[in-house]
C-alpha positions as CSV (number, residue, x, y, z in Angstrom):
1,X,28.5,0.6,-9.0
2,X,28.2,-3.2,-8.5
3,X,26.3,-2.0,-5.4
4,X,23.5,-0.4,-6.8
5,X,23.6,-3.1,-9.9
6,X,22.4,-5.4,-6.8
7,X,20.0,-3.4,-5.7
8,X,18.2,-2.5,-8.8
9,X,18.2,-6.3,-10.0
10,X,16.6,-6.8,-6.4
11,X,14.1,-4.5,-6.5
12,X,12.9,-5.5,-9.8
13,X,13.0,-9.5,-9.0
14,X,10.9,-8.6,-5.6
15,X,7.9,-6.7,-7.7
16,X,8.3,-9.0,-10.7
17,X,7.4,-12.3,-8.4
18,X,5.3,-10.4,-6.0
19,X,3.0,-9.4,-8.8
20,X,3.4,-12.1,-11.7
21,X,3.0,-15.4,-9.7
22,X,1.3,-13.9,-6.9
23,X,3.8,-15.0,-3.8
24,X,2.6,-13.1,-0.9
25,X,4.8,-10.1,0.0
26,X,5.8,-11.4,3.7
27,X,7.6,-14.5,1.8
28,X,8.9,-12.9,-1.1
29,X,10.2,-10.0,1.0
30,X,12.3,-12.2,3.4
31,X,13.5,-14.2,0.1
32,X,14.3,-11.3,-1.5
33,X,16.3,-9.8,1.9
34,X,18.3,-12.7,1.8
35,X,19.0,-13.0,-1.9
36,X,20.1,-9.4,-1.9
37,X,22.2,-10.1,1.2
38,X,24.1,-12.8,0.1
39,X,24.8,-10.5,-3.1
40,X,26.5,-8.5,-1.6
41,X,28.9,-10.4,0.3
42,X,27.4,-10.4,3.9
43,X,27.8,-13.5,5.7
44,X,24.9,-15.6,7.0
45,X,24.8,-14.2,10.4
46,X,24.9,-10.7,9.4
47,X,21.8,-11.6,6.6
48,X,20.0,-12.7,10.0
49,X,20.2,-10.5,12.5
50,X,19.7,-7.7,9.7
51,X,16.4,-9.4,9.1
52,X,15.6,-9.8,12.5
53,X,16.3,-6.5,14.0
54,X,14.7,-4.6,10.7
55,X,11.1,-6.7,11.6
56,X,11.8,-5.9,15.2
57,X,12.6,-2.3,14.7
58,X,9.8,-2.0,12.2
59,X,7.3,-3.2,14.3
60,X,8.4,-2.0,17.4
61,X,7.7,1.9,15.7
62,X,4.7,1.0,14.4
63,X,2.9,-2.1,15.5
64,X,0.6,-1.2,18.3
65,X,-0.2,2.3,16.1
66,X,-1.8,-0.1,14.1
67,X,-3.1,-2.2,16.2
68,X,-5.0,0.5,18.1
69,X,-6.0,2.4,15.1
70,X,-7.6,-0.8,13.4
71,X,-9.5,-1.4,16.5
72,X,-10.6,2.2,16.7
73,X,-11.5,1.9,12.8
74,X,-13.5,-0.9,13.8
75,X,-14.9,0.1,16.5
76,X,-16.1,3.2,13.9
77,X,-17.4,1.0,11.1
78,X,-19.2,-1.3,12.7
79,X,-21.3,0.8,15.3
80,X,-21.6,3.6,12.2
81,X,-19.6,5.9,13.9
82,X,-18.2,6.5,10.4
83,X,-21.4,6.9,8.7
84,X,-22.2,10.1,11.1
85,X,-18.6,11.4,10.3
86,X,-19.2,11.3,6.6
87,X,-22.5,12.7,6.4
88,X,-21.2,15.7,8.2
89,X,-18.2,16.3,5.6
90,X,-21.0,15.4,3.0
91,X,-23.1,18.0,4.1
92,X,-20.3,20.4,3.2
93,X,-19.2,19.0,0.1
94,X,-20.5,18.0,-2.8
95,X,-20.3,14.1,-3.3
96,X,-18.6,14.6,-6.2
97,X,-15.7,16.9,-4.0
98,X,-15.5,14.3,-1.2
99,X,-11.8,12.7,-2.5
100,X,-10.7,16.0,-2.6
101,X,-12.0,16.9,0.8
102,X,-10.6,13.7,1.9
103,X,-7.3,14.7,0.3
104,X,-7.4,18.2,1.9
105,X,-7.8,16.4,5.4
106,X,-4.9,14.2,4.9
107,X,-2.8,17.5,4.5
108,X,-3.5,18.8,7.3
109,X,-3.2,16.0,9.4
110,X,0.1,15.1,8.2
111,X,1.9,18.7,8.8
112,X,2.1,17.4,13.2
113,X,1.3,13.5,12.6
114,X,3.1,10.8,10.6
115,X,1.6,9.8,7.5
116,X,1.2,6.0,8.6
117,X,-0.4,6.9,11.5
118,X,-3.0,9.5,10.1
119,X,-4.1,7.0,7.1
120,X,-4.4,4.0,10.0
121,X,-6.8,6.5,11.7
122,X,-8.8,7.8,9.0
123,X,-9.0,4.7,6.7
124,X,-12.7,3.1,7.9
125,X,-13.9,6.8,7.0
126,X,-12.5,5.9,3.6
127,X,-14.7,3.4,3.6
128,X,-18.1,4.4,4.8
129,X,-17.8,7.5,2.0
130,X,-16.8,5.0,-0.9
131,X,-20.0,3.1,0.3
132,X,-21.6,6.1,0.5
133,X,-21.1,7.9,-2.6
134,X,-20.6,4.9,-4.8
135,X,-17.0,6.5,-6.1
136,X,-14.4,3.7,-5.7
137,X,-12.3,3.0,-2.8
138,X,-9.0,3.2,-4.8
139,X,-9.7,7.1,-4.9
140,X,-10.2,7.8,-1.8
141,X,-7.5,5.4,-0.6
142,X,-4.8,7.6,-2.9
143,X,-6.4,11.0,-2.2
144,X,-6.2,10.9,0.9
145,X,-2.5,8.5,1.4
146,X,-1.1,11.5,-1.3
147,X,-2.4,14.3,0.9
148,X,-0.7,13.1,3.9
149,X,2.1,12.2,1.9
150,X,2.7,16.3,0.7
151,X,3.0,17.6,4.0
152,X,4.9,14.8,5.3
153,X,7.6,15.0,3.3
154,X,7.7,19.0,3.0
155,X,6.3,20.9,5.8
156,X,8.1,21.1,9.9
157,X,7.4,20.1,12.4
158,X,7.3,16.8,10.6
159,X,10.4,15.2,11.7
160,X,12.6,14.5,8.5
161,X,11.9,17.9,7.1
162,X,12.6,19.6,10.6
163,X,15.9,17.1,10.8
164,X,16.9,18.3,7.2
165,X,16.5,21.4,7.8
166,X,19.1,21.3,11.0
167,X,21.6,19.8,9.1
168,X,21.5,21.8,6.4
169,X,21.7,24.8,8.9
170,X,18.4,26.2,7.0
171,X,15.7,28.5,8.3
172,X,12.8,26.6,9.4
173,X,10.5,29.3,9.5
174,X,11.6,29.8,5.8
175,X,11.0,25.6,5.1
176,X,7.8,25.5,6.4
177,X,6.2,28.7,4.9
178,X,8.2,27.4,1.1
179,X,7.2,23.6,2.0
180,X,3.7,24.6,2.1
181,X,3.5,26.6,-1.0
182,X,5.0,23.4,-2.5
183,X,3.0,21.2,-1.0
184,X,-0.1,22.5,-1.5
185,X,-0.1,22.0,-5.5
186,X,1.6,18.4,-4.8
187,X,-1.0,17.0,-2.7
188,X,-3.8,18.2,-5.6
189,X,-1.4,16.4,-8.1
190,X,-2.1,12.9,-5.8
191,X,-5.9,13.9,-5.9
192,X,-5.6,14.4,-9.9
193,X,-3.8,11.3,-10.0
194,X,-6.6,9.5,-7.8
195,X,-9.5,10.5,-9.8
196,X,-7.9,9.5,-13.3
197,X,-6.7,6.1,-12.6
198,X,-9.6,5.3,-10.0
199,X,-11.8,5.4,-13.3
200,X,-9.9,2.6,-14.8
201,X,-8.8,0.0,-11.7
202,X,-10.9,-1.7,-9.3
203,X,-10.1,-3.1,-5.6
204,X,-9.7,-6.7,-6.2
205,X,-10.8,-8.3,-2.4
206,X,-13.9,-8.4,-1.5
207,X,-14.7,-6.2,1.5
208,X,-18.0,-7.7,2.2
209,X,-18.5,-8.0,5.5
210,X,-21.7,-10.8,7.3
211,X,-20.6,-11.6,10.6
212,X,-22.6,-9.5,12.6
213,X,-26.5,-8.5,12.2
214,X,-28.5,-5.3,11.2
215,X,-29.5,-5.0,14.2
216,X,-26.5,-5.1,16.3
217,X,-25.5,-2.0,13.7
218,X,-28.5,-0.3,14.1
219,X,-28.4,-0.2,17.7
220,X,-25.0,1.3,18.0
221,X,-26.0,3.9,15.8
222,X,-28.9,4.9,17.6
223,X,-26.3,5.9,20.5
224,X,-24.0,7.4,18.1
225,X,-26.6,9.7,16.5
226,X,-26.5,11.6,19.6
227,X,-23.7,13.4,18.8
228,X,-21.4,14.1,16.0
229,X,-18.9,15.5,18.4
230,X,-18.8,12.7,20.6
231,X,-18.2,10.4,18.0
232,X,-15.1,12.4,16.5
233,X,-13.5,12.6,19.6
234,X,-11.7,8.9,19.2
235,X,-9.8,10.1,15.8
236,X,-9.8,13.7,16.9
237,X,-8.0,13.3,20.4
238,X,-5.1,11.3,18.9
239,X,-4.6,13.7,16.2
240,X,-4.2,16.8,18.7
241,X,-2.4,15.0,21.2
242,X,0.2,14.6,18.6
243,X,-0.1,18.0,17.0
244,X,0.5,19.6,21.2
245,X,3.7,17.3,21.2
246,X,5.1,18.7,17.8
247,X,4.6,22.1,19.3
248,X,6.0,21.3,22.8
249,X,9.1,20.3,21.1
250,X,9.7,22.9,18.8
251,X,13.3,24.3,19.1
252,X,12.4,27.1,21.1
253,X,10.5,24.7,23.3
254,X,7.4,27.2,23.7
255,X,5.8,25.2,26.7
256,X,9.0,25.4,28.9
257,X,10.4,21.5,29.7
258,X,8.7,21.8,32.9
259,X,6.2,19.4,33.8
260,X,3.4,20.8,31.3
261,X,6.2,19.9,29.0
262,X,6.5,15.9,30.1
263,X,3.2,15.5,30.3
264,X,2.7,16.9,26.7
265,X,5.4,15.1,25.4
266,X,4.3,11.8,26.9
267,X,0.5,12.1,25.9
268,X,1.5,12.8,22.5
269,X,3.5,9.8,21.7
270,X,1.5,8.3,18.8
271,X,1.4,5.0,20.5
272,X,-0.6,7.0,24.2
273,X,-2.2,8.9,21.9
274,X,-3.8,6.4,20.1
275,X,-4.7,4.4,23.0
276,X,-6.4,7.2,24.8
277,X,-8.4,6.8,21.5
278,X,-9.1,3.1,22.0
279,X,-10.3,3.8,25.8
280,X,-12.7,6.4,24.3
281,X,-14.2,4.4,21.5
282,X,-14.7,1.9,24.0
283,X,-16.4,4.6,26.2
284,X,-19.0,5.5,23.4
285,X,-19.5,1.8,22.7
286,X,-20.5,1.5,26.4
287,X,-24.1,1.5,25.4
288,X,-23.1,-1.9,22.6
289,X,-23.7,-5.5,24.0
290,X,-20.2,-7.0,25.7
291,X,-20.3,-9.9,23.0
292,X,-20.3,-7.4,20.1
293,X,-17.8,-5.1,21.4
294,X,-15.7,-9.1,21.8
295,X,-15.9,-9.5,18.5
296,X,-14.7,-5.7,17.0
297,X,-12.3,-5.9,19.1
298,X,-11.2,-9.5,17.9
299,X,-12.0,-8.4,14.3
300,X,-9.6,-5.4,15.2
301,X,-6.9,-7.0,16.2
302,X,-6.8,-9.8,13.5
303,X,-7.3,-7.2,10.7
304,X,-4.1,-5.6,12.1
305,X,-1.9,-9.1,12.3
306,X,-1.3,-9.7,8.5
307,X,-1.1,-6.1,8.2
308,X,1.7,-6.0,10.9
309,X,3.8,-9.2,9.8
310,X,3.8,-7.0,5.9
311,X,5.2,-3.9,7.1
312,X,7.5,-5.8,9.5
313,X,8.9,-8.1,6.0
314,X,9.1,-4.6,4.8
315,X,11.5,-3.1,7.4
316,X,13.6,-6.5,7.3
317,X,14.1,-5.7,3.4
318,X,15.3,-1.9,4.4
319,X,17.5,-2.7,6.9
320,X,19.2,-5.2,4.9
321,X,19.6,-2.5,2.3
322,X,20.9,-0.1,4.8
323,X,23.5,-2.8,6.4
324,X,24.8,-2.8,2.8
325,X,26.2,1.5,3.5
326,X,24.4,2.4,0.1
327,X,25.0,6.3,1.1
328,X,28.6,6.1,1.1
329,X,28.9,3.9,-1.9
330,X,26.6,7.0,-3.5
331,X,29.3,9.3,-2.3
332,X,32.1,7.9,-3.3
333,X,31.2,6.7,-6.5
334,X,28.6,9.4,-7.6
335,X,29.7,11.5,-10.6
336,X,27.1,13.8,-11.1
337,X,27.7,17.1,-13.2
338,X,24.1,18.9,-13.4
339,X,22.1,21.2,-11.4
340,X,22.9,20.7,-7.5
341,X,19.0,20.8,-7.0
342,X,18.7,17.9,-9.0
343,X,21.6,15.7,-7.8
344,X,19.6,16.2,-4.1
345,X,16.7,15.2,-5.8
346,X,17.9,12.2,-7.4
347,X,20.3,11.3,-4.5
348,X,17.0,11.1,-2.2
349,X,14.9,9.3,-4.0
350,X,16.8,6.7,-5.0
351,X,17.8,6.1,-1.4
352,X,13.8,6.1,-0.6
353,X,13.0,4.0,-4.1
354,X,16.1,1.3,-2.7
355,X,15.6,1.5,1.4
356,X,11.4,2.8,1.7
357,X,11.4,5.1,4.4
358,X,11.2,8.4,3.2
359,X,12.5,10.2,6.9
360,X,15.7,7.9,6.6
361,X,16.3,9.2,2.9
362,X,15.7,12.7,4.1
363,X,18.4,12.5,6.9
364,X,20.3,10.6,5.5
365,X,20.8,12.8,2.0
366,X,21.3,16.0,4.3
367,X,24.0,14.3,6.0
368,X,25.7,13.6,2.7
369,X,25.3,16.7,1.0
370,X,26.0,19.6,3.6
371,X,29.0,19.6,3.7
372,X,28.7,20.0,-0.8
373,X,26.2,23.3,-0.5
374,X,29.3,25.4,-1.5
375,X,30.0,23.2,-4.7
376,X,26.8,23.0,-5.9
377,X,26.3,26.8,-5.4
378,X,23.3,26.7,-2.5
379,X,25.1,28.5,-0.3
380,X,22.2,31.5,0.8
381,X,19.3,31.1,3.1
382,X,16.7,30.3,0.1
383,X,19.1,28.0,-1.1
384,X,19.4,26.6,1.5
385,X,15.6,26.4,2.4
386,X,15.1,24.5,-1.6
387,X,17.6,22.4,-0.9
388,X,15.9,20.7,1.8
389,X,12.6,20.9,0.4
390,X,14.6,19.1,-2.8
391,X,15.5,16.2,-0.5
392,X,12.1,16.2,0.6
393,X,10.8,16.1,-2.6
394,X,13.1,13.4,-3.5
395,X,11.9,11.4,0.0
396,X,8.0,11.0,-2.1
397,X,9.9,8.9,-5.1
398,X,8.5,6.7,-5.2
399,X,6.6,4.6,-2.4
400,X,6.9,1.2,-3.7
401,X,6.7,-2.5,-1.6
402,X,9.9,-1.5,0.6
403,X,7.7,1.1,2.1
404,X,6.2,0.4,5.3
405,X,3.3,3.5,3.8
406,X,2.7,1.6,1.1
407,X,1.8,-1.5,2.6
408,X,-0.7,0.8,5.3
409,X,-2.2,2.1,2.4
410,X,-2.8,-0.9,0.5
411,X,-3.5,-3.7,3.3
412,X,-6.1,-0.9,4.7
413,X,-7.4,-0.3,1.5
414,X,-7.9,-3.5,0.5
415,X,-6.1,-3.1,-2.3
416,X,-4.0,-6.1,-4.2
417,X,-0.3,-5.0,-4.5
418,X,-0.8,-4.4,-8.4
419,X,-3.6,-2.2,-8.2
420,X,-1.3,0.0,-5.5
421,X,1.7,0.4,-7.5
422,X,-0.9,1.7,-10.2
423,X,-2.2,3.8,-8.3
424,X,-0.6,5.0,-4.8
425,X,2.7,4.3,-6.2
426,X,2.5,5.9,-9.8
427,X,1.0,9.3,-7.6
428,X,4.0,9.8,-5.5
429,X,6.4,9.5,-8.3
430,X,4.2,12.7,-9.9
431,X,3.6,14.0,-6.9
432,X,7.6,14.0,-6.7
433,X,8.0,15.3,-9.9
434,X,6.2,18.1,-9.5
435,X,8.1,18.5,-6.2
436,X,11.2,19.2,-7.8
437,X,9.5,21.3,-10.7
438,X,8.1,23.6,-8.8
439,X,11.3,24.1,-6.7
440,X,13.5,24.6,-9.5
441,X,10.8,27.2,-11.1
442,X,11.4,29.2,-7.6
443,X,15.1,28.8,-7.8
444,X,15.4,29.9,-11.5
445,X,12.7,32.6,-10.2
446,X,13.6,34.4,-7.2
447,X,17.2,32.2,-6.4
């Protein structure tokens, strides 16, 4: 219990002087990581190489994906490739619908591609439609991060639901088709969400951007006019790539493991993928003077940097909270005498709410509860299938500032870190919720 004492006094302390004298997250993450470490007994060494190898690890997963992304973002923004991609989904929506369409988007993304890596590609469209249609960014930002969030949490081939799901010895045919009846209702809940508070908070930077000229814009978008196609292709290319490898390795591996298989595989890490995406947008930039495709790409790459050193303070925090083996204190000194649904639930998200990844939580709870089902009386196939959909649902609650997601969403939303915990991070703990609502209305249903 002292365990968990630690870690809830940490977690407080870490939003508490984030927010209220406005220390930047990078220092008062790495303060906090050591405070917390020291708490609980590690020596200094230990504290150290935790920090050092969560950053690493952190970035190493995820840094060029952001890198590349911002730069295709860029690239996007500043020719107007954007603008051509949201007047298409304008001219099929309503401007009033366009969070929601935004939202819907996200969804689907999500079910093959990781939720980090979808918002980093979509983002600068966020943009141009807030511009657009004059509806805040904040919306769009959290209709769209929530969207992404629902599948990615409930629906396989997503990797900590598929994971879950082999642990658990469930049916993942029977996970995916329940995961997206679930998810479906919990992804509107983020857009609900988005639309409500969006009306009462603001983005606090300023996003104005003078350092190139109209007519270096309109030139680009006299090229990118030619073709709405064309211009999709950057964010489009990555997106399948990474769909083909989901499918490739399925469990019943339905390209062979052949060559097609490698090739598949390889071109669909997110990291190729992406960068295929970088070498097209510079393709359909070809047309854009050399000195204004110097400076996107410098603009790129130092947009990503403080984003990047964030998330990488971030993953030092987690892994310092993993060091300290928070599942097996759960296990061992969890006494929990409700609904087995609901200890799943609860057991997930406050491993996501204490460490921030949500496929760590989802592995890591199946781990610690399989061998339980029999206990808790979740012993058939549609048990079984609701039981990984609870972790999942626990996994969403909540993304806070240990979240690598929640600093993707907010660093590419311009967002300040108290308007996102208003917003993204009030959504996912409805959107969880309503996760675990919906799943016990099944169980008491049809269970």
């Amino acid at each position: 219990m002292e365990t968990l004492i630690i870690i809830f006094v940490a977690l407080f302390l870490l939003i508490f002087v984030t927010i209220k004298f406005k220390v930047h997250p990078v220092f008062s993450l790495i303060v906090t990581s050591i405070f917390v470490g020291f708490l609980l007994g590690f020596d200094s060494k230990l504290i150290i190489r935790s920090i050092v190898e969560g950053f690493g690890k952190t970035l190493s997963s995820i840094g060029l994906i952001i890198a590349f992304g911002t730069t295709i973002g860029v690239f996007l923004e500043k020719s107007g490739g954007t603008k051509v991609i949201a007047e298409k989904i304008l001219n099929s929506v309503s401007s009033k619908r366009s969070p929601m369409a935004m939202n819907i988007i996200g969804f689907i993304i999500s079910i093959p591609v990781f939720c980090d890596s979808g918002f980093v590609i979509l983002s600068s469209l966020n943009k141009t439609l807030s511009k657009k249609t004059g509806i805040k960014l904040v919306v769009f930002a959290v209709a769209l991060s929530t969207g992404l969030y629902a599948a990615h949490v409930f629906v396989p081939p997503t990797p900590g639901p598929l994971a879950a799901a082999a642990v658990i010895g469930a049916d993942i045919g029977l996970v995916m088709l329940l995961g997206l009846a679930i998810a479906i209702p919990v992804s509107l809940t983020g857009y609900f969400w988005a639309v409500f508070i969006g009306d009462k908070l603001n983005n606090d930077k300023d996003t104005t951007d003078d350092t190139w000229s109209v007519s270096e814009e309109e030139s680009a978008i006299k090229y990118y006019k030619h073709s709405f196609w064309i211009t999709l292709m950057p964010l489009l290319l990555p997106i399948v790539l990474i769909a083909l490898k989901s499918i490739a390795e399925y469990p019943t591996y339905p390209l062979g493991k052949g060559i097609l298989f490698n090739v598949v595989a390889f071109s669909g890490e997110p990291i190729i993928a992406l960068l295929f995406g970088v070498f097209l947008i510079f393709i359909n930039s070809k047309k854009v003077k050399s000195t204004v495709k110097s400076k996107w790409i410098e603009k790129g790459l130092k947009d990503s940097g403080s984003i990047l050193l964030v998330t990488g303070a971030g993953g030092a925090f987690g892994t310092i909270l993993r060091t300290s083996d928070l599942a097996n204190t759960l296990q061992s000194e969890g006494s929990f005498v409700i609904s087995g649904l609901i200890v799943v639930f609860l057991l997930a998200a406050l491993l996501k709410t204490a460490q921030g990844s949500s496929t760590v939580a989802i592995i890591t709870t199946a781990a610690i509860v399989s061998p339980l089902l029999g206990s808790f009386g979740l012993e058939s196939e549609f048990e079984k299938a609701l039981t990984v959909l609870s972790i999942g649902a626990g996994a969403m609650t909540v993304s806070h500032i240990n979240d690598s997601y929640f600093w993707v969403v907010s660093q590419f939303s311009d967002m300040e870190v108290n308007t996102a915990l208003k917003s993204h991070t009030v959504a996912t703990f409805f959107q969880g919720i309503i996760g675990i609502a919906i799943i016990l209305v099944l169980h008491i249903l049809f269970g």
